[in-house]
N, C-alpha and C positions, 0 to 999 in steps of 0.2 A: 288773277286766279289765286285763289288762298296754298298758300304754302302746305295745308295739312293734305293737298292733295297728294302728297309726294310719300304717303303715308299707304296706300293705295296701292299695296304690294303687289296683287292680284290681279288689277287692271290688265285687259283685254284691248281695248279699245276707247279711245277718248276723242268725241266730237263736239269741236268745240266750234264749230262755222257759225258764222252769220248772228255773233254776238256782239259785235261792236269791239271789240277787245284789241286796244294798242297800246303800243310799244313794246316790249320784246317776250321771245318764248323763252318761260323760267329757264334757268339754268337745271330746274330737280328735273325737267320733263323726262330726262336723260337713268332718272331713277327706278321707274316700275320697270321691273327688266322680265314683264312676262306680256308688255304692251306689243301687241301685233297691227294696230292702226293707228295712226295718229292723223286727226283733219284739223286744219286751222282756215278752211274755206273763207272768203268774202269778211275778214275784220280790217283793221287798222295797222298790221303786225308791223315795223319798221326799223327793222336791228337785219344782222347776219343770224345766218342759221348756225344756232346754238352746237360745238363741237358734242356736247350732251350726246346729241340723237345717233352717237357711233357706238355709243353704250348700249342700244335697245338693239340687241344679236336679234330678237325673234321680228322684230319689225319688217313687215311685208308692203305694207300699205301706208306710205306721207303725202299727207294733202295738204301743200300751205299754198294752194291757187290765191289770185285775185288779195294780194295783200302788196305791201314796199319793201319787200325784205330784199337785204343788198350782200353784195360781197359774192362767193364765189361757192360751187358746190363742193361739198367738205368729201369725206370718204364714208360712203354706206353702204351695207354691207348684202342681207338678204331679199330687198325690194321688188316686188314684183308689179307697183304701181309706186312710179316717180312725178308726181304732178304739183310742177311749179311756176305754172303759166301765170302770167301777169303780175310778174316782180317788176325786183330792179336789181336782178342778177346780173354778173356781168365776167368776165375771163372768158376762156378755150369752156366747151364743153370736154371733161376730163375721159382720155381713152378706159381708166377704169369702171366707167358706166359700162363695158362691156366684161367685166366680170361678174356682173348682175345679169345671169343666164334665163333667169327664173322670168325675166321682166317681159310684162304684157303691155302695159302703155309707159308711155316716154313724153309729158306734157314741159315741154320748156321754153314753149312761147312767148311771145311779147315780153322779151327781156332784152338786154344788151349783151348778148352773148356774139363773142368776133373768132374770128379762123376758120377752120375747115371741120364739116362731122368727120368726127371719128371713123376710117373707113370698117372699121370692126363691129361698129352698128349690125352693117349686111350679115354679120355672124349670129345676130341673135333670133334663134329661131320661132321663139315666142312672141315677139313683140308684135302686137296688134294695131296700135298708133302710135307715130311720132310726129310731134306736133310741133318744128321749130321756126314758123311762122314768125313774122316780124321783130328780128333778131339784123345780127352785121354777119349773119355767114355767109361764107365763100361757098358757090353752085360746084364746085369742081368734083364733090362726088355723090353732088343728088344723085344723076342721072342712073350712076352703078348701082344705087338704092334703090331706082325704079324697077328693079326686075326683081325684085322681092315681096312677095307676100303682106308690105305693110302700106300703112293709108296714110298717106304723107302731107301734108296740109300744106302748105305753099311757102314754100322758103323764099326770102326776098332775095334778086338778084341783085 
């Protein structure tokens, strides 16, 4: 991606899926601080998620699906769509994803994510899907999650 993008004050929204694009998200992505979407769907990505992406306060919507990005989820802040199925993430799912009140879907499947969900999940009353399918979690508090409102995709036991 050409560096003058970072020039791109104004930027809104940037989708960049299903272009073929590897090895890592710029370190500038972290610059248009009026970007509210950011997708990186279906490329080659294979780095850690850039500390950058705590700089975009208005950011609601990260879509880096279906890419190899490793390491562990950083701290973000206003999201209301977390979709980062088909890594090669890997740690605890962090209990601060429950300070993202706003959040409607929660994709972090097919990753190597180990320990138990966060039981403060069940607090969030917005979330529409959580999707932590073929992962190393611990079952111990699916079940308290099944009396909630959300569509739970099949956690491995």
């Amino acid at each position: 991606m050409p560096s003058t993008m970072m020039n791109l004050m104004k930027l809104t929204d940037l989708a960049l899926d299903h272009n073929g694009l590897s090895g890592s998200i710029p370190a500038w992505i972290g610059n248009p601080s009026f970007l509210k979407s950011l997708f990186f769907y279906f490329n080659y990505l294979n780095t850690t998620i850039p500390n950058g992406l705590t700089n975009l306060t208005l950011l609601s919507n990260l879509g880096l699906e279906f890419n190899y990005l490793t390491g562990t989820i950083g701290k973000l802040q206003l999201l209301t769509e977390f979709r980062f199925y088909s890594n090669l993430l890997q740690g605890i799912i962090p209990s601060r994803i429950c300070n993202l009140t706003s959040m409607t879907y929660i994709f972090l499947g097919q990753n190597y994510f180990s320990g138990t969900i966060p039981s403060c999940v069940s607090n969030l009353d917005l979330v529409e899907y959580l999707l932590l399918d073929c992962n190393m979690l611990s079952c111990t508090i699916r079940r308290s999650l099944q009396t909630y409102r959300l569509h739970i995709s099949a956690v491995d036991p």
